[in-house]
Each structure stands twice: as structure tokens, then as C-alpha cells.
KESEKOL-670012 format. One record per residue: residue in one letter; chain; x, y, z of N, C-alpha, C in turn. Coordinates in steps of 0.1 Angstrom, whole numbers, plus 2048, in hexadecimal, padded with zeros to 3 digits. Example, Ala and Ser with C-alpha at 12.3 -4.5 7.8 and 13.67 -1.06 7.14 Angstrom:
2
<r aa="A" ch="A" n_east="884" n_north="7C7" n_up="84E" ca_east="87B" ca_north="7D3" ca_up="84E" c_east="884" c_north="7DF" c_up="84E"/>
<r aa="S" ch="A" n_east="880" n_north="7EA" n_up="847" ca_east="889" ca_north="7F5" ca_up="847" c_east="881" c_north="800" c_up="84F"/>
***
This chain:
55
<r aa="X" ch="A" n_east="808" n_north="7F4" n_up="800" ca_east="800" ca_north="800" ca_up="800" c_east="809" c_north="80D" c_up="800"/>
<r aa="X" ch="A" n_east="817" n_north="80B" n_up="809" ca_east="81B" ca_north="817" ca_up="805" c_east="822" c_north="81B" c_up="7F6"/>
<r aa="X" ch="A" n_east="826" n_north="80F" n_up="7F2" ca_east="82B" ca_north="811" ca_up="7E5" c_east="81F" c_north="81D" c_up="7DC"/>
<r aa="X" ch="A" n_east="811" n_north="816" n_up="7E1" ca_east="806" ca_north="81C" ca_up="7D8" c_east="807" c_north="829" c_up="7DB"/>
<r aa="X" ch="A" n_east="804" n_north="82E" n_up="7E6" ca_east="807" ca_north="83D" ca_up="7EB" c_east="814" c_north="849" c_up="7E5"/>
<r aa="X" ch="A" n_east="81C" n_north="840" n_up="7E6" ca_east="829" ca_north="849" ca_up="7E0" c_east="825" c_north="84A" c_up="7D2"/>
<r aa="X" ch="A" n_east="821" n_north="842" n_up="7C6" ca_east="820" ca_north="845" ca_up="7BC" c_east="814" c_north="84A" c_up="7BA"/>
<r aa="X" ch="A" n_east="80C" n_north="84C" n_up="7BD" ca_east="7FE" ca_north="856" ca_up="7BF" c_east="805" c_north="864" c_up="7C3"/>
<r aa="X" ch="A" n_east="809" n_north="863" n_up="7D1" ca_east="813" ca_north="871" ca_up="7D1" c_east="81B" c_north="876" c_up="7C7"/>
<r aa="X" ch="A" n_east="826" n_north="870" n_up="7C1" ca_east="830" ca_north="875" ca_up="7B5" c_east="824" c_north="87E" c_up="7AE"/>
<r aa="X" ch="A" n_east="81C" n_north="870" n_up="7A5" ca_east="814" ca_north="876" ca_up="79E" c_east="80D" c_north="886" c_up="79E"/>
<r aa="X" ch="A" n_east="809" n_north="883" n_up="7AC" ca_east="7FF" ca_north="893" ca_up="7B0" c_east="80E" c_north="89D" c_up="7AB"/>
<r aa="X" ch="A" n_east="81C" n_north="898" n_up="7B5" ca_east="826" ca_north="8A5" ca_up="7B1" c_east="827" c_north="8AA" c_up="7A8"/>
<r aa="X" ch="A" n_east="828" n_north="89C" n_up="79F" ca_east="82C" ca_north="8A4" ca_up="78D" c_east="820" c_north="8AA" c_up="789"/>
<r aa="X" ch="A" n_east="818" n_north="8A5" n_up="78E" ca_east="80B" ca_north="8AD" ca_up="784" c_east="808" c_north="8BC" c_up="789"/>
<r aa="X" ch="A" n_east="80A" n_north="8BE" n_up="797" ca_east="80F" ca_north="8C8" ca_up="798" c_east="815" c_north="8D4" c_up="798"/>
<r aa="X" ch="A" n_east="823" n_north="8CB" n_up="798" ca_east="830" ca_north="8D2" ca_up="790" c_east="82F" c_north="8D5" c_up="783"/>
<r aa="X" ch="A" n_east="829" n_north="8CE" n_up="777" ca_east="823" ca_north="8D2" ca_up="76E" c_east="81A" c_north="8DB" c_up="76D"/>
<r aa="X" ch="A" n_east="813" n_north="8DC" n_up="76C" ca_east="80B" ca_north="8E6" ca_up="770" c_east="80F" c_north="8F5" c_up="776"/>
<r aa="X" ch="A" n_east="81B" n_north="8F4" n_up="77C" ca_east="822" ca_north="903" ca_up="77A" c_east="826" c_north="90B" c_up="76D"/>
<r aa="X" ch="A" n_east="826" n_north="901" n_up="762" ca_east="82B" ca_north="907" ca_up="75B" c_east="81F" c_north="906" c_up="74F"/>
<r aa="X" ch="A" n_east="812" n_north="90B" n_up="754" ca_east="806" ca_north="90D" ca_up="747" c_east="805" c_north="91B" c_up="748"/>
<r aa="X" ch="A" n_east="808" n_north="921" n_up="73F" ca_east="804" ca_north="92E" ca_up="73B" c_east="7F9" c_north="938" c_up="744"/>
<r aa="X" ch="A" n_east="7F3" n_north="942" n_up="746" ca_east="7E9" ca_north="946" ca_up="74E" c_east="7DF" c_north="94A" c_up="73F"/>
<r aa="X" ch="A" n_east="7E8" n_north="947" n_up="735" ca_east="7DC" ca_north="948" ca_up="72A" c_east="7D4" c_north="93C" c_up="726"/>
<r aa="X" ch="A" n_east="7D7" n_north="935" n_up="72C" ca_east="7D2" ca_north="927" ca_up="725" c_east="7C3" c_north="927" c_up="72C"/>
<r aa="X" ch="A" n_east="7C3" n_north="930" n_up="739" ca_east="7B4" ca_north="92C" ca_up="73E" c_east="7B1" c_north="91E" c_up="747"/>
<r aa="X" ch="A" n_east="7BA" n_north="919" n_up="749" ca_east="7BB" ca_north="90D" ca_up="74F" c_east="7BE" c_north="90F" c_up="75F"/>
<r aa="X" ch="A" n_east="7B3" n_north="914" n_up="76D" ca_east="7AE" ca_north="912" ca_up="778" c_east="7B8" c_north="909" c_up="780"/>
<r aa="X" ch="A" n_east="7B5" n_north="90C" n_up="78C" ca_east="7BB" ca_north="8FD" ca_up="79A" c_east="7B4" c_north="8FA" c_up="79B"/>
<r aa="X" ch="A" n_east="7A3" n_north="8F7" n_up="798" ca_east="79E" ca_north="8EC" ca_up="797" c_east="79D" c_north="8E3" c_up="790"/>
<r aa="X" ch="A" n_east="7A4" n_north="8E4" n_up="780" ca_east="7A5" ca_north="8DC" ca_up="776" c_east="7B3" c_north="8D9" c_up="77E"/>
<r aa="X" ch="A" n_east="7BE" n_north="8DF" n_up="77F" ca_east="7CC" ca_north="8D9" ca_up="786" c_east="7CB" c_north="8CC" c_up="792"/>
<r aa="X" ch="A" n_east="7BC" n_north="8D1" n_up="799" ca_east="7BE" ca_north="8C9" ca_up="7A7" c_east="7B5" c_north="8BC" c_up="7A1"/>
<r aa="X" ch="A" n_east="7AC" n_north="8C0" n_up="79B" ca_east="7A1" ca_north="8B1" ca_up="791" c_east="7AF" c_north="8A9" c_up="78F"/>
<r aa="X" ch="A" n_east="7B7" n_north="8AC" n_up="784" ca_east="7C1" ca_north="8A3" ca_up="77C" c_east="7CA" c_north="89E" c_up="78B"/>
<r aa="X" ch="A" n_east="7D1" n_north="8A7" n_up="78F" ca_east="7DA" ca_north="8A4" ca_up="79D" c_east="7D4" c_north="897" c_up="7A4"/>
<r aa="X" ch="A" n_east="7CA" n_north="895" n_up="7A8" ca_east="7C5" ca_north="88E" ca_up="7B4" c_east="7B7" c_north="884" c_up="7A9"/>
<r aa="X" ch="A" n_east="7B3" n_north="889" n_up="7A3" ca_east="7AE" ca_north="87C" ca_up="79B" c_east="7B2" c_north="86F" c_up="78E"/>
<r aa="X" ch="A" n_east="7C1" n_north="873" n_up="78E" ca_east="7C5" ca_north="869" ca_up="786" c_east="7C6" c_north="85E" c_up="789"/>
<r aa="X" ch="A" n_east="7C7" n_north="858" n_up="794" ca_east="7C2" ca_north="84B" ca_up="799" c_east="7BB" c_north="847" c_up="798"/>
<r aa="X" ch="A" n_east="7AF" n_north="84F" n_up="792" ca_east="79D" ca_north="848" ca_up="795" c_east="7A1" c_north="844" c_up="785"/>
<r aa="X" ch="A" n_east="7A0" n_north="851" n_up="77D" ca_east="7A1" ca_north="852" ca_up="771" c_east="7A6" c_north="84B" c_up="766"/>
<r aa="X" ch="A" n_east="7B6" n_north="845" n_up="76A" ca_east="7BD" ca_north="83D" ca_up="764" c_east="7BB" c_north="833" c_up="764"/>
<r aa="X" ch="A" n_east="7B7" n_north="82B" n_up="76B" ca_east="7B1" ca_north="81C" ca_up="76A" c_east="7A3" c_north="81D" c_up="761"/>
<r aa="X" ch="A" n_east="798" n_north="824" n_up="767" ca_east="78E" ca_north="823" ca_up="75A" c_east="791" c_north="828" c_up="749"/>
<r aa="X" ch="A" n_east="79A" n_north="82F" n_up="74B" ca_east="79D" ca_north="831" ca_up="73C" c_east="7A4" c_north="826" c_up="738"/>
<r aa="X" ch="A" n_east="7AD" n_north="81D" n_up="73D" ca_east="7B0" ca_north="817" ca_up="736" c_east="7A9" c_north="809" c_up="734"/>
<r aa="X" ch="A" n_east="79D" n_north="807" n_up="742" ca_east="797" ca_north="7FF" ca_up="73E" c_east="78C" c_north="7F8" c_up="730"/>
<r aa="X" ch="A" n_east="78A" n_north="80D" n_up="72D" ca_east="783" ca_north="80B" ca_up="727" c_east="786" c_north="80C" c_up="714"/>
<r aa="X" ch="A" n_east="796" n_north="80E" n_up="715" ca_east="79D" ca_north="80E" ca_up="707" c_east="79D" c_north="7FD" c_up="70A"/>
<r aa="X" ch="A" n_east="7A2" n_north="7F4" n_up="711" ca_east="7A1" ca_north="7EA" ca_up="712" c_east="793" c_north="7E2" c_up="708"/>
<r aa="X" ch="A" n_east="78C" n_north="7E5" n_up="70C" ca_east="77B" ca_north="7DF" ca_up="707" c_east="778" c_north="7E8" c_up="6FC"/>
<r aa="X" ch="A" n_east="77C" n_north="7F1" n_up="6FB" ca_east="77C" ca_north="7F6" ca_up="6ED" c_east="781" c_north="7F4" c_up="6DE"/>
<r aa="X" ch="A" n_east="78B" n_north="7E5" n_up="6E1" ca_east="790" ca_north="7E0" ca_up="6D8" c_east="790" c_north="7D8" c_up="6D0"/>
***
């Protein structure tokens, strides 16, 4: 379980960290930053489930 935790965290940092460097023209909020940040875990598994059965 901690294994899971640390790479859930990295993740959140980079996306983060990323996320410093979007333009203030792009229009792109910290609520779209914090959505991607903290729900890529939910996210990533159903998308790939469903490219899976899409084939």
C-alpha cells in the first residue's frame, strides 16, 4: 500500500509541477489543475478499461 501512495503522490507533484508552466492565457483554472492532480487514479484505469473493450 505504500508503494501505491508514493506513486499517487509523485504523480499529484508532477502534475503540479507541470502546471506551473501553463500560460495565464490558456484559461486553464486550479480547479481543472486540482480535477487532473488528484483524479488521475480514478481516471486512468477507466480509460484504459474502456480502450480495452473498444477493440
Amino acid at each position: 500500500m505504500r508503494e501505491v501512495l508514493m506513486i499517487y503522490l509523485c504523480g499529484v507533484i508532477v502534475l503540479l509541477a507541470v502546471s506551473t508552466m501553463i500560460n495565464d492565457e490558456e484559461k486553464i483554472g486550479l480547479d481543472h489543475i486540482l480535477i487532473a492532480g488528484f483524479g488521475w487514479p480514478v481516471l486512468t484505469p477507466l480509460l484504459a478499461f474502456r480502450a480495452w473493450h473498444g477493440r
